[in-house]
TORMARGU-432964 format. One record per residue (C-alpha): residue number from 0; x, y, z. Coordinates in nm, 2 decimals. Layout:
<site k="NUM" c1="X" c2="Y" c3="Z"/>
...
***
This chain:
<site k="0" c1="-1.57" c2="3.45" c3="2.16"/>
<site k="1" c1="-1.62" c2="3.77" c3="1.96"/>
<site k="2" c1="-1.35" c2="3.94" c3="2.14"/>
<site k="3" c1="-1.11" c2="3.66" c3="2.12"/>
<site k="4" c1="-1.14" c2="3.67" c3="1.76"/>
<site k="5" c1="-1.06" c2="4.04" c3="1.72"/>
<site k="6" c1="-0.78" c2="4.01" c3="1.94"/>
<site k="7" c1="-0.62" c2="3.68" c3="1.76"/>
<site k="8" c1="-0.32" c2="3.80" c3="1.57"/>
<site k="9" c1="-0.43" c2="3.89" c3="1.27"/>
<site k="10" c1="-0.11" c2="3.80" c3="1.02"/>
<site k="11" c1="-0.17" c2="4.08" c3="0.79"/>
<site k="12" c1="0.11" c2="4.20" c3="0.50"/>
<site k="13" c1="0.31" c2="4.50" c3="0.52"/>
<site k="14" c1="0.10" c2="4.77" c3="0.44"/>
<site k="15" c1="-0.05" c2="5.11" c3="0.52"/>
<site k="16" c1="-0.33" c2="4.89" c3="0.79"/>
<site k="17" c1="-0.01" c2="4.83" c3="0.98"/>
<site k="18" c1="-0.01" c2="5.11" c3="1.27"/>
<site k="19" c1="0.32" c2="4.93" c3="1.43"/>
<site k="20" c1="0.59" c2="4.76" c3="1.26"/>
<site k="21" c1="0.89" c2="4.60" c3="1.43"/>
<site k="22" c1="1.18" c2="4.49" c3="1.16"/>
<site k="23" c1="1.42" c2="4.29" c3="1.37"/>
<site k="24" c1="1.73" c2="4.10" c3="1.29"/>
<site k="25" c1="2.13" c2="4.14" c3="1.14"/>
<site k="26" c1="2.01" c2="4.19" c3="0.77"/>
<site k="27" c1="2.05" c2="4.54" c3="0.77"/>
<site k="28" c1="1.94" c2="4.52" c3="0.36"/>
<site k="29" c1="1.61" c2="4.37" c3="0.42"/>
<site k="30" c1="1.52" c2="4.62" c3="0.73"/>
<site k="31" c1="1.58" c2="4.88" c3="0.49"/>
<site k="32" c1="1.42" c2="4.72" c3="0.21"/>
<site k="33" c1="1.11" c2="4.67" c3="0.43"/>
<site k="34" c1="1.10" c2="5.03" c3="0.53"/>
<site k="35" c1="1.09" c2="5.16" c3="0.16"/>
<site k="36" c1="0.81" c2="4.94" c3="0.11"/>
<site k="37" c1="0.61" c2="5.04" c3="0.33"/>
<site k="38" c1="0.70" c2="5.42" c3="0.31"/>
<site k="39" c1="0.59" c2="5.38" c3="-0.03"/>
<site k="40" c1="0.25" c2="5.23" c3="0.03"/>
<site k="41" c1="0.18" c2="5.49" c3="0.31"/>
<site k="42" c1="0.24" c2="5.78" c3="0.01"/>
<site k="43" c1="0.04" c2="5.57" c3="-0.21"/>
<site k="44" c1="-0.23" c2="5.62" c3="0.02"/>
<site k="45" c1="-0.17" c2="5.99" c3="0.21"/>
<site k="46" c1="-0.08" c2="6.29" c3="-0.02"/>
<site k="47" c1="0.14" c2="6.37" c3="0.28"/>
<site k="48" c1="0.39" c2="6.16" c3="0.47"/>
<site k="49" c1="0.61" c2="6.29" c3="0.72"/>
<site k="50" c1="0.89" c2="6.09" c3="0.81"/>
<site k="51" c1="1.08" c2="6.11" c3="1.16"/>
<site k="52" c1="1.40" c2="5.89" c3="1.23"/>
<site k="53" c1="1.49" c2="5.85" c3="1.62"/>
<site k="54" c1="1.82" c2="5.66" c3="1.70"/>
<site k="55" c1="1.68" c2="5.43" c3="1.96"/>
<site k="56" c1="2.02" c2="5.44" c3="2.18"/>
<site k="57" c1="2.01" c2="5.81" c3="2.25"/>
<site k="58" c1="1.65" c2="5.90" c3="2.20"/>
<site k="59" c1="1.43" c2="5.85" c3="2.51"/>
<site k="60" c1="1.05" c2="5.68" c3="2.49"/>
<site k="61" c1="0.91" c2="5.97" c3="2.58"/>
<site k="62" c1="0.98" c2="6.21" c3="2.31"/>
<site k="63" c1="0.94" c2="5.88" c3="2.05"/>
<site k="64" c1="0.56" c2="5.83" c3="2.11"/>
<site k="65" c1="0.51" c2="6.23" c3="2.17"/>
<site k="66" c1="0.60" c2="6.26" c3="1.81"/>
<site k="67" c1="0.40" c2="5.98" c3="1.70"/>
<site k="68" c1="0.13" c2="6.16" c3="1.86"/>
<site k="69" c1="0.18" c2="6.52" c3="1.75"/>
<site k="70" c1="0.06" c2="6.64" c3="1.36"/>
<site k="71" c1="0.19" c2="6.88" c3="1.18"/>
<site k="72" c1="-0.06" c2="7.16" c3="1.02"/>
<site k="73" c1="0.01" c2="7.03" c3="0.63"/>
<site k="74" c1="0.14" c2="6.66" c3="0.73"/>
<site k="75" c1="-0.12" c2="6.36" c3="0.65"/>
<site k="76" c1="-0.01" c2="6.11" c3="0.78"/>
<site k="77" c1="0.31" c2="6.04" c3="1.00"/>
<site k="78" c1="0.59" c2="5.77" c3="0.98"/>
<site k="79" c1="0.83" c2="5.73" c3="1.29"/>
<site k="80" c1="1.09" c2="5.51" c3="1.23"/>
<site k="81" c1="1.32" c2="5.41" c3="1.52"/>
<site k="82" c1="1.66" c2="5.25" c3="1.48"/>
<site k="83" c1="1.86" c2="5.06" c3="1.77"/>
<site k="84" c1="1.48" c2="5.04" c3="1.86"/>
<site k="85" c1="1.59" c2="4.73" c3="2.13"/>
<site k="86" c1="1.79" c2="5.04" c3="2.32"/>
<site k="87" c1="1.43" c2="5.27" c3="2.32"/>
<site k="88" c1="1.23" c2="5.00" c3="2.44"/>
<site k="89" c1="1.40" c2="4.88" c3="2.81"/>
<site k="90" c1="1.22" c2="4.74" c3="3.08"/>
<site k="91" c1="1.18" c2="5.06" c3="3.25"/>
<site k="92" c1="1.02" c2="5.19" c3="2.89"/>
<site k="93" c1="0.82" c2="4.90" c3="2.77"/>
<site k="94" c1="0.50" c2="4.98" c3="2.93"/>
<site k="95" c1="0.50" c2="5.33" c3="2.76"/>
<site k="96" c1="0.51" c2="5.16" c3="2.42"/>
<site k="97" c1="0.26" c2="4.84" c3="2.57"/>
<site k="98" c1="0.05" c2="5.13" c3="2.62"/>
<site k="99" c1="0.10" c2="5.32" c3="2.30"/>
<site k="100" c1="0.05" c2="5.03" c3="2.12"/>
<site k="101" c1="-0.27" c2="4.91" c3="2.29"/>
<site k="102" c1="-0.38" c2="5.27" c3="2.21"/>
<site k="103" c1="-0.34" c2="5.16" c3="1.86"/>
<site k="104" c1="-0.52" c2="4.87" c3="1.83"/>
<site k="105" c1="-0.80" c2="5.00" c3="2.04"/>
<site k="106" c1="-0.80" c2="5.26" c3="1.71"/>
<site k="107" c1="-0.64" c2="5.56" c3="1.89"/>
<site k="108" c1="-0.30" c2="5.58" c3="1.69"/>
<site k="109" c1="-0.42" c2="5.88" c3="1.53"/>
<site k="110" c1="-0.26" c2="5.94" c3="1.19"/>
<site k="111" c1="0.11" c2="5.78" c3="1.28"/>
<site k="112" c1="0.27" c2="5.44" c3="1.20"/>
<site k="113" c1="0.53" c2="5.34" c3="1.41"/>
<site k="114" c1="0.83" c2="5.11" c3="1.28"/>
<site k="115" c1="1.05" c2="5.01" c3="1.51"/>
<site k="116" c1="1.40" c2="4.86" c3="1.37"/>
<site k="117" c1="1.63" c2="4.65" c3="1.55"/>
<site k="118" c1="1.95" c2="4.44" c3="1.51"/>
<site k="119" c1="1.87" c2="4.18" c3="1.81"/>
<site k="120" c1="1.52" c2="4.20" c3="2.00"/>
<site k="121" c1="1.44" c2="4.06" c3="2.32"/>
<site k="122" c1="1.11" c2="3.92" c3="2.29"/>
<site k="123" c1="0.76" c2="4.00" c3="2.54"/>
<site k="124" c1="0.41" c2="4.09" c3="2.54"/>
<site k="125" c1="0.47" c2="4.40" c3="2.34"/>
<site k="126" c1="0.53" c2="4.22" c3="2.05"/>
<site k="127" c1="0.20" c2="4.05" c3="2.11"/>
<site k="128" c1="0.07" c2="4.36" c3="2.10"/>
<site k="129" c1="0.23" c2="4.42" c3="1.80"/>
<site k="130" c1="0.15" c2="4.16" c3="1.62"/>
<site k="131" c1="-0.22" c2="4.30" c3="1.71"/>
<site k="132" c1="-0.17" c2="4.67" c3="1.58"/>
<site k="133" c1="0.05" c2="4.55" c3="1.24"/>
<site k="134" c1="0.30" c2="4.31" c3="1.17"/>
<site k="135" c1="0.64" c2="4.17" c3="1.30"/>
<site k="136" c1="0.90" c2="4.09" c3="1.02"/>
<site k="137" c1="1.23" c2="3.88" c3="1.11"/>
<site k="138" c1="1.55" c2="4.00" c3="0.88"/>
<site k="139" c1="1.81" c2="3.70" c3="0.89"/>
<site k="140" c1="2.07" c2="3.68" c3="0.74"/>
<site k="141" c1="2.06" c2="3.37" c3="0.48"/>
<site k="142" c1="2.27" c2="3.08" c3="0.43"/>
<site k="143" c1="2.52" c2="3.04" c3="0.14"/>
<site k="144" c1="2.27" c2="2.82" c3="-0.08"/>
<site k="145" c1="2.01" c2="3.09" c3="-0.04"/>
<site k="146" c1="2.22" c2="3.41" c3="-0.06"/>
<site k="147" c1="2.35" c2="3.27" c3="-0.39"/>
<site k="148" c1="1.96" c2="3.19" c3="-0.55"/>
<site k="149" c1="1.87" c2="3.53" c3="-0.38"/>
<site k="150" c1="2.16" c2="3.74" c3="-0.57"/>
<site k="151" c1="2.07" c2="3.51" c3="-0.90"/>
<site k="152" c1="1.69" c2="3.62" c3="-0.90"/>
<site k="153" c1="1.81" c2="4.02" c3="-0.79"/>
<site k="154" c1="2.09" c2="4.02" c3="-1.08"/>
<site k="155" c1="1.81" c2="3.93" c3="-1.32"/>
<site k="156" c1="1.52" c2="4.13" c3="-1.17"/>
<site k="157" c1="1.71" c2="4.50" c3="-1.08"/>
<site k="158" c1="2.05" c2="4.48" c3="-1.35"/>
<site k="159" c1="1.89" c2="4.24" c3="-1.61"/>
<site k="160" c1="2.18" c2="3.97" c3="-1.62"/>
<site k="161" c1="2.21" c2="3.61" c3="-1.56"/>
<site k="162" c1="2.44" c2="3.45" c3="-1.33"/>
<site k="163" c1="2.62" c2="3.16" c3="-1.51"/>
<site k="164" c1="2.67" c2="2.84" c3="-1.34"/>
<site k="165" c1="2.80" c2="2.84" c3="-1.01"/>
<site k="166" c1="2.93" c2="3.24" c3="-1.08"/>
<site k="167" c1="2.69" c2="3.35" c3="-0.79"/>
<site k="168" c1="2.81" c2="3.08" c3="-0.50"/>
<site k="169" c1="3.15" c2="3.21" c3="-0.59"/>
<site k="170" c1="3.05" c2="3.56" c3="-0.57"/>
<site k="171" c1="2.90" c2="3.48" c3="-0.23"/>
<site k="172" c1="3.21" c2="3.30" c3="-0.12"/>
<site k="173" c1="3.42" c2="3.59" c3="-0.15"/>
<site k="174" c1="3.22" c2="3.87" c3="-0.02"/>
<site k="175" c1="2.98" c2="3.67" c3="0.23"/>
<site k="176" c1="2.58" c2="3.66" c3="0.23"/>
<site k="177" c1="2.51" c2="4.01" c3="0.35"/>
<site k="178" c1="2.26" c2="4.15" c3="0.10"/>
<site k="179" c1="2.36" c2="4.48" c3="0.06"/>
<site k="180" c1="2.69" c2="4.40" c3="-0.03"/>
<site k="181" c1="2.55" c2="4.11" c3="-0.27"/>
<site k="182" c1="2.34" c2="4.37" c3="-0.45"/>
<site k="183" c1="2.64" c2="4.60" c3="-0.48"/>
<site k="184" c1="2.83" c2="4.40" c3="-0.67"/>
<site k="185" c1="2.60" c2="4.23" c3="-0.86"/>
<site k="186" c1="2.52" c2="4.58" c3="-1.03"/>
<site k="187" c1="2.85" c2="4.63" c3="-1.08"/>
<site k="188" c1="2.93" c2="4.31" c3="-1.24"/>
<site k="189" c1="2.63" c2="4.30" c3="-1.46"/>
<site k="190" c1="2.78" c2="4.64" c3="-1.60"/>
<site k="191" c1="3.07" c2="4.48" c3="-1.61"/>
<site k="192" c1="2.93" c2="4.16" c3="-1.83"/>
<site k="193" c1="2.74" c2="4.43" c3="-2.09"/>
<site k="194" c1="2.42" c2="4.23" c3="-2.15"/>
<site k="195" c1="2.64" c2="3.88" c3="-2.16"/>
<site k="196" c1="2.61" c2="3.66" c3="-1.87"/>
<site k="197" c1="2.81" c2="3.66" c3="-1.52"/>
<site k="198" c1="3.07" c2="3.42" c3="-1.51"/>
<site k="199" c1="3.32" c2="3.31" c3="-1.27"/>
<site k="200" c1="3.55" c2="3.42" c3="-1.46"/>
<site k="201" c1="3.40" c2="3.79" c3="-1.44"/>
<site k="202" c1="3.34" c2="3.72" c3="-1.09"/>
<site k="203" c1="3.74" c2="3.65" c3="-1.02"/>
<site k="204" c1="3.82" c2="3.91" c3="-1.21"/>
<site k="205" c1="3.57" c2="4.18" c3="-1.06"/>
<site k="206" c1="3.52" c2="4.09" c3="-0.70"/>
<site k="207" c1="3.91" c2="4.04" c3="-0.53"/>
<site k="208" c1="3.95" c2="3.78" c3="-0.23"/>
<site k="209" c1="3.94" c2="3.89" c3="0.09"/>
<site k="210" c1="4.17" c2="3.90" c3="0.37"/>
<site k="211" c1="4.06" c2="3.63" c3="0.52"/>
<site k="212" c1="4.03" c2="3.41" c3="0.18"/>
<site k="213" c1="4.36" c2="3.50" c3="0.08"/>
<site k="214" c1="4.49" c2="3.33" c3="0.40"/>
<site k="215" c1="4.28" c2="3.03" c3="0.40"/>
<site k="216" c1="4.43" c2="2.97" c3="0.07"/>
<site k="217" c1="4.74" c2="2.85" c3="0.22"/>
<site k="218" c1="4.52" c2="2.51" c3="0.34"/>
<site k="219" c1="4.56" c2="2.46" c3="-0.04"/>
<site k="220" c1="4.93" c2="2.49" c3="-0.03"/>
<site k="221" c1="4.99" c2="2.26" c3="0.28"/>
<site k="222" c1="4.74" c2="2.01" c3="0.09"/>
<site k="223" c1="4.96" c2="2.02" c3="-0.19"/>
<site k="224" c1="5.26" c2="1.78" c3="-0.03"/>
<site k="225" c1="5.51" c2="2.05" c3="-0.20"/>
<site k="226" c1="5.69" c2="2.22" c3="0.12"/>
<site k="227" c1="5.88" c2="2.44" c3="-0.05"/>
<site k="228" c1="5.57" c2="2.63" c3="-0.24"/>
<site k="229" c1="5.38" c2="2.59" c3="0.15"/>
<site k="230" c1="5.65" c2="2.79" c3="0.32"/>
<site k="231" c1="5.69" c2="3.03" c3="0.03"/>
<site k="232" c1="5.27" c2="3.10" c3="0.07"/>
<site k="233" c1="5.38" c2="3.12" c3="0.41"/>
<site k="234" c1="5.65" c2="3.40" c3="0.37"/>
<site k="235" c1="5.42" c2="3.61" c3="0.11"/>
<site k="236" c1="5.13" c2="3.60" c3="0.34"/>
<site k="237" c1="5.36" c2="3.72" c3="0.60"/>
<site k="238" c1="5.60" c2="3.98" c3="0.47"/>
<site k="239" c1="5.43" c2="4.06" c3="0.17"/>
<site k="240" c1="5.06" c2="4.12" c3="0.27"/>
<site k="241" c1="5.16" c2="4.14" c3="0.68"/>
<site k="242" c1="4.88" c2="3.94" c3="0.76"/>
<site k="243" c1="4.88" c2="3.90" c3="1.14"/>
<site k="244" c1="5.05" c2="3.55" c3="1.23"/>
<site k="245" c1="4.76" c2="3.47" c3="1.46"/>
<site k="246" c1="4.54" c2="3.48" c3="1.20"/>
<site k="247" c1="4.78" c2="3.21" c3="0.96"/>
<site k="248" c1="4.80" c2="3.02" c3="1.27"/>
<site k="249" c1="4.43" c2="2.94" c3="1.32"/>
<site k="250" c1="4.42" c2="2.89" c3="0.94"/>
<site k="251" c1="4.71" c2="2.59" c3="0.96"/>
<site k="252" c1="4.53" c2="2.50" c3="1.29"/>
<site k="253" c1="4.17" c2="2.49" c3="1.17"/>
<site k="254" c1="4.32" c2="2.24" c3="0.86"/>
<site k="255" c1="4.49" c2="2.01" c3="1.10"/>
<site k="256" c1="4.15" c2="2.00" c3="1.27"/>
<site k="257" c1="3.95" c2="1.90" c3="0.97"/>
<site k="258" c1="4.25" c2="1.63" c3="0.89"/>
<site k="259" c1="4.23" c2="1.44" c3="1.14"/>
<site k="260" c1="3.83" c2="1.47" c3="1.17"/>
<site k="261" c1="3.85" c2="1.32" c3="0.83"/>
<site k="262" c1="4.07" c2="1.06" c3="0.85"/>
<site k="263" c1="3.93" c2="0.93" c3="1.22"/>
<site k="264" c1="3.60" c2="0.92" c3="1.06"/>
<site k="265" c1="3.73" c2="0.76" c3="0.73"/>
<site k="266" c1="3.88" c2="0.48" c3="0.92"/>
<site k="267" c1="3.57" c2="0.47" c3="1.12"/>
<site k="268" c1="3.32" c2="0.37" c3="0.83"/>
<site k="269" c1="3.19" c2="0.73" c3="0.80"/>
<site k="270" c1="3.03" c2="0.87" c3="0.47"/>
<site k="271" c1="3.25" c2="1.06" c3="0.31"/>
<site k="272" c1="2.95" c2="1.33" c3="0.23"/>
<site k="273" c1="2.84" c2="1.36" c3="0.57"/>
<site k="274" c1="3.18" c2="1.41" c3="0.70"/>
<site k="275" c1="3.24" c2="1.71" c3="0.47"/>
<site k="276" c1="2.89" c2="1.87" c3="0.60"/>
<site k="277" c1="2.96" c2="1.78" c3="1.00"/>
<site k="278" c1="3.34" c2="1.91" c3="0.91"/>
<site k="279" c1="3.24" c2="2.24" c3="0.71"/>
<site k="280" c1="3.43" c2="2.13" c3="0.41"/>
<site k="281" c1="3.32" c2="2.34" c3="0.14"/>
<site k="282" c1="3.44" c2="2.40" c3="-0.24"/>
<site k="283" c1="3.76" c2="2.25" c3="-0.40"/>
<site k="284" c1="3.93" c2="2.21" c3="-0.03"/>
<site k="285" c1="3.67" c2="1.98" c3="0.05"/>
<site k="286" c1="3.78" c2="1.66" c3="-0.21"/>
<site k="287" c1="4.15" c2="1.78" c3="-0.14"/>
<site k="288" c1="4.11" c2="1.72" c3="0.25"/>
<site k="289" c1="3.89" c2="1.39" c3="0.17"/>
<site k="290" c1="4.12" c2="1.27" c3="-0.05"/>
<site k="291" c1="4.46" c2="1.37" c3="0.21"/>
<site k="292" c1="4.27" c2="1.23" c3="0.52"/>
<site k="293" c1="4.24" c2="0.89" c3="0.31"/>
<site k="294" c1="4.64" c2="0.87" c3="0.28"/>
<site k="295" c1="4.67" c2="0.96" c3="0.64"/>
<site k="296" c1="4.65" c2="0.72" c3="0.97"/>
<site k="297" c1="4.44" c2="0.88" c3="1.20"/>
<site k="298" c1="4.72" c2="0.88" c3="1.47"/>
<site k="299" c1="4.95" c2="1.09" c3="1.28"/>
<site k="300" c1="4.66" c2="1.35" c3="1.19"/>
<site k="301" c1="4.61" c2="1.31" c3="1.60"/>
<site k="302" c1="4.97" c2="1.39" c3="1.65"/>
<site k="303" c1="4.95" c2="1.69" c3="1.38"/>
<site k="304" c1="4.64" c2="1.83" c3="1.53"/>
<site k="305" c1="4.78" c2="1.80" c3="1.90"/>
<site k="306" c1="5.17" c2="1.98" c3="1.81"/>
<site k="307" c1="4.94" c2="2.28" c3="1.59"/>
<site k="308" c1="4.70" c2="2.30" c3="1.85"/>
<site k="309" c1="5.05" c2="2.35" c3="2.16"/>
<site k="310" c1="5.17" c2="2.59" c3="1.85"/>
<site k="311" c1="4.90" c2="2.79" c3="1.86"/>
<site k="312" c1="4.91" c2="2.84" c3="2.23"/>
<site k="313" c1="5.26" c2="2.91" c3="2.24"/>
<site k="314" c1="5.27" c2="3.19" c3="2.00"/>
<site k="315" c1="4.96" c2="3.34" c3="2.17"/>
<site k="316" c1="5.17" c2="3.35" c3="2.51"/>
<site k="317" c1="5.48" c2="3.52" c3="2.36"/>
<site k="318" c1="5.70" c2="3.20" c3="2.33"/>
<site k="319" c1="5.89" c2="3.21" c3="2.05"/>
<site k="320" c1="5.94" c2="3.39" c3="1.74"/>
<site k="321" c1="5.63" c2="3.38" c3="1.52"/>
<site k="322" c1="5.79" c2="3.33" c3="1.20"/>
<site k="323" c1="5.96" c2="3.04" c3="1.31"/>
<site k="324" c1="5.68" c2="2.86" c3="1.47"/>
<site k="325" c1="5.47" c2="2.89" c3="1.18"/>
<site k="326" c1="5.74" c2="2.77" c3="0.96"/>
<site k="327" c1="5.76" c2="2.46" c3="1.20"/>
<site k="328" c1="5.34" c2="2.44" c3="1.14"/>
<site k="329" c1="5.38" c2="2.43" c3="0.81"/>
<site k="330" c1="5.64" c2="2.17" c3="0.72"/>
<site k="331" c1="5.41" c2="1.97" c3="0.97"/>
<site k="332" c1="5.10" c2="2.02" c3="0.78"/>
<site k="333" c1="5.32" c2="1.95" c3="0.43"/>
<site k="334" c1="5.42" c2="1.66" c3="0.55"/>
<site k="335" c1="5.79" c2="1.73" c3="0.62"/>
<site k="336" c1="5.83" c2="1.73" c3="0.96"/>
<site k="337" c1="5.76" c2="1.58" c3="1.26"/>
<site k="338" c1="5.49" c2="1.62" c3="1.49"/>
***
């Protein structure tokens, strides 16, 4: 039973105890957060860290746990860190690191700490093993809810300001939840604010649209019922910014989608709340689709969706002109012609 126990994952923080680290997941920001963390507890502890960086896709196991073996005459303690660390550790590799990491728990590390880091990890017994020897640390990226309350609390923690309102959802809206990017501009917007708080007014003024934003904002237009300011949109988007016409075309497409979602579920009895979250209706366009798929009969949203959808496929084959098969979308979507 004694062994058991010492064997049972032990769950322990981030810290210089931890002999092998694996950071995996897409939040780049949080795997290098993570990293600085614990390089600065390990010089909190060692008057000397030497620090060794392997890219995993071209470095082979071999050399990677030689160095975590080898010392250096003045060095005091070693951290190997290992990046595409999923590339380092195949299946013809993974019982060199088992092995190494085994080593490590049975208390033969020697004076290294191993951190692998990783965008996607296929998981196996080595990270049982690692769990053993330190600790295992998923990096996700967050949802829009909790990238906007995580930007809030950073803003006021590292910059000193104070987002105001809904100033952070709209920050996160236009420049997505990657961290790194979020704590990017947060500095440079509560510069920007001087002490004061961030608004969305700052926000819009600081932090352009996107590409992409910049075309979905012609869902807005179509919604409007005003054809001649939806094919305007339509020709700025085109000749003035040259956004590609497949990309406007999934745009129109993807509203003619949520349209007739709407209005078939309307008619159906539906909440009007759950349809928006099953139909990923978020912000302002959410009440203006709600409020158009009320007004429209479920067969003609049908009959919209389907002559988008044949569009779509048309101009992706090379039939037609572009421009004039969008134009024919969007008088469709405005409600001026027929379907």
């Amino acid at each position: 039973m004694a062994k058991k126990a010492a064997e049972a994952p032990t769950n322990r923080p981030l810290g210089p105890e931890c002999r092998v680290v694996l950071l995996h997941g897409p939040e780049a920001f949080l795997r290098l957060r993570y990293t600085q963390e614990l390089r600065d507890r390990l010089k909190e502890q060692h008057a000397e860290l030497d620090v060794a960086t392997f890219d995993g896709a071209s470095a082979n196991a071999a050399e990677i746990l030689d160095e975590c073996r080898s010392m250096g005459l003045l060095c005091g303690h070693k951290m190997v860190i290992v990046d595409e660390a999923d590339q380092a550790v195949k299946e013809s590799s993974r019982p060199l690191f088992e092995r190494y990491v085994q080593g490590a728990i049975d208390g033969h590390a020697g004076g290294a700490t191993l951190v692998l880091r990783a965008r996607t990890w296929h998981k196996g017994n080595l990270d049982k093993l690692i769990d053993k020897a330190g600790v295992i640390i998923a990096c996700e990226e967050l949802t829009p809810e909790k990238a906007a309350a995580w930007v809030t609390a950073r803003a006021k923690k590292a910059y000193g300001a104070a987002f105001e309102g809904d100033a952070a959802r709209l920050l996160v809206d236009r420049v997505g939840v990657g961290l790194g990017r979020l704590d990017a501009e947060a500095g440079k917007l509560a510069s920007a604010a001087g002490g004061g708080a961030i608004t969305r007014t700052l926000v819009g003024e600081f932090v352009g649209q996107s590409r992409e934003e910049q075309v979905w904002d012609i869902q807005a237009s179509m919604l409007s019922g005003d054809p001649g300011r939806a094919l305007e949109h339509l020709r700025r988007l085109l000749d003035v910014s040259r956004h590609p016409p497949t990309l406007v075309s999934y745009a129109l497409t993807d509203l003619a989608r949520k349209l007739h979602g709407a209005s078939r579920g309307l008619r159906q009895g539906a909440n009007a709340w759950d349809l928006a979250k099953s139909l990923k209706l978020w912000g302002p366009s959410r009440d203006a689709i709600l409020d158009a798929a009320k007004r429209l009969p479920p067969e003609r949203a049908l009959a919209m969706l389907r002559f988008c959808v044949d569009a779509d496929l048309r101009q992706k084959r090379g039939l037609g002109e572009s421009g004039r098969t969008l134009e024919r979308m969007t008088l469709v979507l405005s409600g001026r012609g027929g379907a």
